[in-house]
N, C-alpha and C positions, 0 to 999 in steps of 0.2 A: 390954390387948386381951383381950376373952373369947374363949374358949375356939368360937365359935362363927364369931367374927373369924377369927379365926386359921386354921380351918380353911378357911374360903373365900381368906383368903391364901394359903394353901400350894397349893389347888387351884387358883387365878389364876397363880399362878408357874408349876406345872407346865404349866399350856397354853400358856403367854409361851415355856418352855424347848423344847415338841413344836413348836409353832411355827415357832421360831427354827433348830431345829435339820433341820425339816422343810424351811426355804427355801435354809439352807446345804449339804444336802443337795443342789443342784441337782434336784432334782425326782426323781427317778432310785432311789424306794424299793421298789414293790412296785406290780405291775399291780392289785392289789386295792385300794393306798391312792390314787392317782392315774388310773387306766382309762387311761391310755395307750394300749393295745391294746384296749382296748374296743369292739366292733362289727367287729372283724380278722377275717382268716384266717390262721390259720400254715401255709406254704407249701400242698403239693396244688394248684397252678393245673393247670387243663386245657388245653394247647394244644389250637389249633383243625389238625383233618388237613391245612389248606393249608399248615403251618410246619413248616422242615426239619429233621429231628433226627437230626444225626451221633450216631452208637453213644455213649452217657455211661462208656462205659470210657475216652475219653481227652477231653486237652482239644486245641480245634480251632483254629486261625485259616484268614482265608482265602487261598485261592492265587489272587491278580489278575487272572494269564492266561488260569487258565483257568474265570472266572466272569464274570458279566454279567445284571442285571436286564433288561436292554433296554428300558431308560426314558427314550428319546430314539427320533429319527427316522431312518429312511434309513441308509443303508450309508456315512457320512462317515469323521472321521477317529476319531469314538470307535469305531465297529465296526473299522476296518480298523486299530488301534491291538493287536487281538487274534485276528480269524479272518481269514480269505481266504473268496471264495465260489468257491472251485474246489479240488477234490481234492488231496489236497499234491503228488502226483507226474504230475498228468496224465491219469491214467484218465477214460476218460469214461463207466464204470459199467458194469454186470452186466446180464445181458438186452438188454431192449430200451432200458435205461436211456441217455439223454444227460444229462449233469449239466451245468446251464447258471446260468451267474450271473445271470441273467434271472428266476430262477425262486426267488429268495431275495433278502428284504424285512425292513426293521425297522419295526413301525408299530403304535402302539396300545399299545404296552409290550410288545409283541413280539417272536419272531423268527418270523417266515413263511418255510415252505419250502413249494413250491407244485408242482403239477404240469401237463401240459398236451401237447397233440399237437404233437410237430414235426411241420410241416406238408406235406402231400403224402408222408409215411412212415407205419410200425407203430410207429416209436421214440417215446417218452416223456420230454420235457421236463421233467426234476427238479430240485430246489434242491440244494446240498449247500452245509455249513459247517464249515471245518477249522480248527480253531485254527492259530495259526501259529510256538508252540512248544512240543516235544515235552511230555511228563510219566510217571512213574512213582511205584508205589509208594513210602511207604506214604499214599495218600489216599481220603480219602470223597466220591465227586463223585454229585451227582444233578441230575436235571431235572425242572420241573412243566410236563408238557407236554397237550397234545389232540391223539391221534391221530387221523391221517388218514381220512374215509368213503373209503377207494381200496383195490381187490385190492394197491395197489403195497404195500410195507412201509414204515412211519415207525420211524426207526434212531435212536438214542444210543448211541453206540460207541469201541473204540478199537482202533485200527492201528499197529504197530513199522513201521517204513521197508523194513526188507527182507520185507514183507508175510508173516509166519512165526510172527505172536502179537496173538491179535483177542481182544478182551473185548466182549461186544456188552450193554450193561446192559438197553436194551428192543429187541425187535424185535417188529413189531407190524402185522398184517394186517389194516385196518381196513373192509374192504368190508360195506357191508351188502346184498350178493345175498343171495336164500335158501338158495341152496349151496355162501356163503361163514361160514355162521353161526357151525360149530362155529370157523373160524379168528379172526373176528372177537371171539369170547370166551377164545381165550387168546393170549396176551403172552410171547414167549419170552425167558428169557437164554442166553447159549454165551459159552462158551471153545471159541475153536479153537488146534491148534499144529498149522502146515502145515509140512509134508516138500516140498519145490519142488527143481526140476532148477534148479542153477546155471545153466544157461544158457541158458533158454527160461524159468525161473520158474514154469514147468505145475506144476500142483499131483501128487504123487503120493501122500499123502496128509495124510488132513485129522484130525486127532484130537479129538474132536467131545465138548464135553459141553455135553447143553442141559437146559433144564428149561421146560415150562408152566407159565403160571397162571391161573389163573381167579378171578374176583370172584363174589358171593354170586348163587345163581342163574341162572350162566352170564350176567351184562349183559356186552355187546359195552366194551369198554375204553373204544373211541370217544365214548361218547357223555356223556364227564366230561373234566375234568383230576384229572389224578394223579401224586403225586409219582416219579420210576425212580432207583434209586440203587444204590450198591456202594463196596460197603467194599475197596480192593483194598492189602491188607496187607502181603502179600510174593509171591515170584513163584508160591507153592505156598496162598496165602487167600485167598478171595473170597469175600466174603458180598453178596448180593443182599437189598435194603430194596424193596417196592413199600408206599407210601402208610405208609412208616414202620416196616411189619411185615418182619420179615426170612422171605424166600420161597425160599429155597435156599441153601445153602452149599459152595462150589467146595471142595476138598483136594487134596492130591497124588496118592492116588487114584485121582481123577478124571482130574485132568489128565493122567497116565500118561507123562511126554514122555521119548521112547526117549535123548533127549539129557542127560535130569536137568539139565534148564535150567529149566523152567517160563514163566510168564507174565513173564519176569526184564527186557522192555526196553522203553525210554523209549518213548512211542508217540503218534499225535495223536489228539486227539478229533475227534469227525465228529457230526454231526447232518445226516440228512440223509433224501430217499426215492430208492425202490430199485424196479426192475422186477428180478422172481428168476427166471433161466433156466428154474430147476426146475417151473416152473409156466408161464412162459411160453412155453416150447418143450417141453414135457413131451412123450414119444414117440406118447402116446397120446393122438392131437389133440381124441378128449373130454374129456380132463380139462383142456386147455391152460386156463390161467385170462390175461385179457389185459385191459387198463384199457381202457374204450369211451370213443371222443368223446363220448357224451352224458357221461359219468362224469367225464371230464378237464374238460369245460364248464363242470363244474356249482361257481359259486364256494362254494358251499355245504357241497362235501365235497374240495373241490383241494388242502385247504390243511392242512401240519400243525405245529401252536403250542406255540411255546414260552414260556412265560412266563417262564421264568429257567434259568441252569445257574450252580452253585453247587459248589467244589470247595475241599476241607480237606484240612491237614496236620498232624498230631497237633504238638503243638507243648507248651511247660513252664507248669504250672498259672498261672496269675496269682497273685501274691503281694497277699491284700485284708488280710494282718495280724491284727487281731484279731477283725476283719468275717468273717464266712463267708460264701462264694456271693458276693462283691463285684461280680464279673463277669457273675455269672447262667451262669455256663455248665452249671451246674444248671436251664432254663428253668422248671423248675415251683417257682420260688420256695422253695429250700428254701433253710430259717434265717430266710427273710422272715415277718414280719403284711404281712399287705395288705387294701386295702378298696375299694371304689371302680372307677372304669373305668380298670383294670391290664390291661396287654397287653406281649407280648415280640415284639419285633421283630428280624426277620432280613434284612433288607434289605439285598443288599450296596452299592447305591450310597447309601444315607444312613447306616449303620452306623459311619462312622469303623474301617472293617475289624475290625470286631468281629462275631461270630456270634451272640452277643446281647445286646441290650439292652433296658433296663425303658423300656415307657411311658406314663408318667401323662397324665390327661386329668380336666379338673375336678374338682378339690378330692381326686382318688384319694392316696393316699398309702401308702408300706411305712415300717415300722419294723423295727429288729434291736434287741434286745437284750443288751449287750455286758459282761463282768466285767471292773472296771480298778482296780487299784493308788490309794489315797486317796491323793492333795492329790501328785499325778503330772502332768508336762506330756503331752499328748498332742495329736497332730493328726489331724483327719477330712481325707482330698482327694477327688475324683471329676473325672469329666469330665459334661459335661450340653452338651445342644443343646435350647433354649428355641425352639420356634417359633412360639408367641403366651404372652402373660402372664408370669407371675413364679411362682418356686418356694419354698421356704420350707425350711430347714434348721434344725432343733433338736436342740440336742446339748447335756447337763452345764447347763440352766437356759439357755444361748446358746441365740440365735432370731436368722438370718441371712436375705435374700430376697435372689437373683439373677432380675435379668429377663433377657428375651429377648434370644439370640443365635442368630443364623441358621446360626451354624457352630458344631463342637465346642468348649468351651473348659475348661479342666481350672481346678479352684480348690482352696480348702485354706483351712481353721480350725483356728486353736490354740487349747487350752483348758487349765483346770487340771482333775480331776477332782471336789478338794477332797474335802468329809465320804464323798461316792458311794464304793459298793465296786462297784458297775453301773449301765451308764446306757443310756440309749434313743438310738437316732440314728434319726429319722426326716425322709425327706422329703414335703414335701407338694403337688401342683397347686394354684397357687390358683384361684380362679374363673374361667373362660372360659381355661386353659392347657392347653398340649399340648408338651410336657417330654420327654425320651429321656434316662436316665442309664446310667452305667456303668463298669465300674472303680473303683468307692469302695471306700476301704483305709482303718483305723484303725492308727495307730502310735503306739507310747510314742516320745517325743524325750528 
């Protein structure tokens, strides 16, 4: 063989051996030799302000009772499976308030709480919505609501049974008079701890901490949804979230309670509207502020919407193994590449009670990047809900497709690692799919 032979031999061998060793490699060498991640982002996703984000200092699951999309109709057995449309104890409200189950409605993805003239009186016909078991800290509960166009106030709140400890997350004066403007621009929170006579329950006193807010501008509340929320920690922490930003922070402090008990007992949630003495019997009958028949008529501004109420428990991280972020309870994708039409969903009635989940939509796909142990067994699992098309899972040179399932269903591949010291797990949407994952764990076996 000459010498010129020979070298194109050795040069042929050596690409035979990069080759060879490239394919036993499972694929899994370098973003540079393979672009794997090619045309990605690594994490940084932007939620959009309609998506709720409990505080990222803990991790959350949800509490059943007292959460609800409202993505069904009518006050059946799925509404009355969690609130009552009547006050927990009876009362039939402050002012001129009558709280009437007549005046609260599920419809549209809804909760409708509404208002209106009892007829032939001054009194006001209001909705009210009580959950119908108690709760305490430590949770993060919020609402995406549209407050009311009405002097009355649109409430998300909570009450202890011996009526002694109120957490009010929004209270909200939505009238647009012109000499309702400055209240229609701000949105209050309070802690109260009432001092009551045992035996009449009269309030003697009320230990009062509130605080305003105002949006850019001074814009009336009313005239968007936004998210109201509160971190409610322990009987002496409350932190108040609007549209995600945290707006005030309760402490003990604040709270002052001559008892050194604090905000300490189980209590219900109320959603509801409110006619306020303070304003409606006010001494000085100029100022009285009072809801007019044309006002209560008007279907236009009667009505005050809830689009969801969503409540968390700090609960123990999820175990994703060698995955990081497996759950997303990180929502902005962190650890992930992603590309494509990626969204996080928080859905509680399609969630699989999970706070969030990824989901792909045509051809979108994440990858993670993972360090493993050569020629090691290991297994990928997940849960996935297919609700058109098929998915594609590549993992160690393996290429897997599950179709479409209409419910969660949890799956699992073994692989061996082989020549890899790292490998890629990615999932893909194929064409025309729309996929929700979550919970993906990598484990050595």
């Amino acid at each position: 063989m000459t010498m010129k032979n020979k070298y194109i031999f050795l040069l042929f061998s050596l690409l035979m051996y990069i080759t060879s060793s490239s394919q036993d490699s499972n694929y899994a060498i370098s973003d540079s030799h393979n672009n794997i991640t090619k045309g990605f982002k690594l994490g940084d996703f932007q939620l959009p302000n309609t998506i709720t984000q409990p505080p990222a200092t803990e991790t959350w699951v949800f509490v059943n009772s007292h959460s609800d999309d409202f993505n069904y109709t009518g006050k059946g057995s799925e509404f009355s499976s969690k609130w009552n449309d009547t006050y927990f104890n009876g009362w039939i409200g402050p002012g001129l308030t009558e709280w009437n189950s007549s005046n609260s409605d599920v419809a549209d993805g809804h909760l409708i709480i509404s208002a209106s003239r009892k007829a032939g009186t001054e009194k006001v016909n209001c909705g009210v919505v009580t959950s119908k078991e108690m709760i305490k800290y430590p949770i993060y509960t919020e609402v995406r609501a549209k407050i009311a166009n009405q002097v009355l106030s649109s409430n998300f709140w909570f009450l202890s049974p011996d009526d002694e400890r109120e957490i009010d997350v929004v209270e909200a004066y939505g009238g647009d008079r012109p000499d309702q403007t400055w209240f229609g621009a701000r949105a209050a929170t309070n802690t109260h701890v009432f001092l009551r006579n045992p035996d009449t329950n009269a309030i003697i006193e009320d230990i009062n901490s509130q605080k305003k807010h105002t949006l850019a501008n001074d814009e009336p509340w009313r005239n968007d949804w936004h998210l109201y929320g509160a971190y409610w920690k322990d009987p002496f922490t409350i932190d108040y979230y609007y549209d995600g930003n945290l707006v005030s922070s309760v402490r003990k402090t604040d709270i002052n309670d001559p008892e050194n008990l604090g905000l300490d007992r189980d209590s219900y949630m109320i959603m509801d509207l409110e006619d306020h003495a303070w304003r409606s019997f006010n001494k000085d009958e100029s100022k009285r502020v009072r809801a007019t028949d044309e006002e209560l008529a008007d279907e236009t501004k009667n009505k005050f919407l809830i689009d969801y109420v969503r409540t968390y428990k700090p609960s123990a991280p999820f175990d994703s193994g060698l995955i990081k972020n497996g759950s997303f309870n990180q929502p902005t994708l962190d650890n992930w590449y992603w590309k494509g039409d990626v969204s996080i969903s928080t859905s509680f009635d399609k969630n699989n009670g999970e706070v969030y989940v990824v989901k792909l939509e045509d051809e979108a796909a994440i990858v993670q990047k993972v360090t493993v142990l050569k020629h090691t067994d290991y297994k990928l699992s997940w849960n996935s809900k297919i609700n058109t098309g098929s998915t594609t899972i590549e993992i160690a040179g393996i290429e897997t497709k599950i179709n479409s399932n209409s419910t969660w269903k949890g799956d699992a591949l073994a692989f061996n690692s082989g020549e890899s010291s790292s490998i890629y797990v990615k999932f893909s949407a194929n064409q025309n799919t729309n996929v929700n994952l979550d919970t993906i764990k990598l484990e050595k076996l």
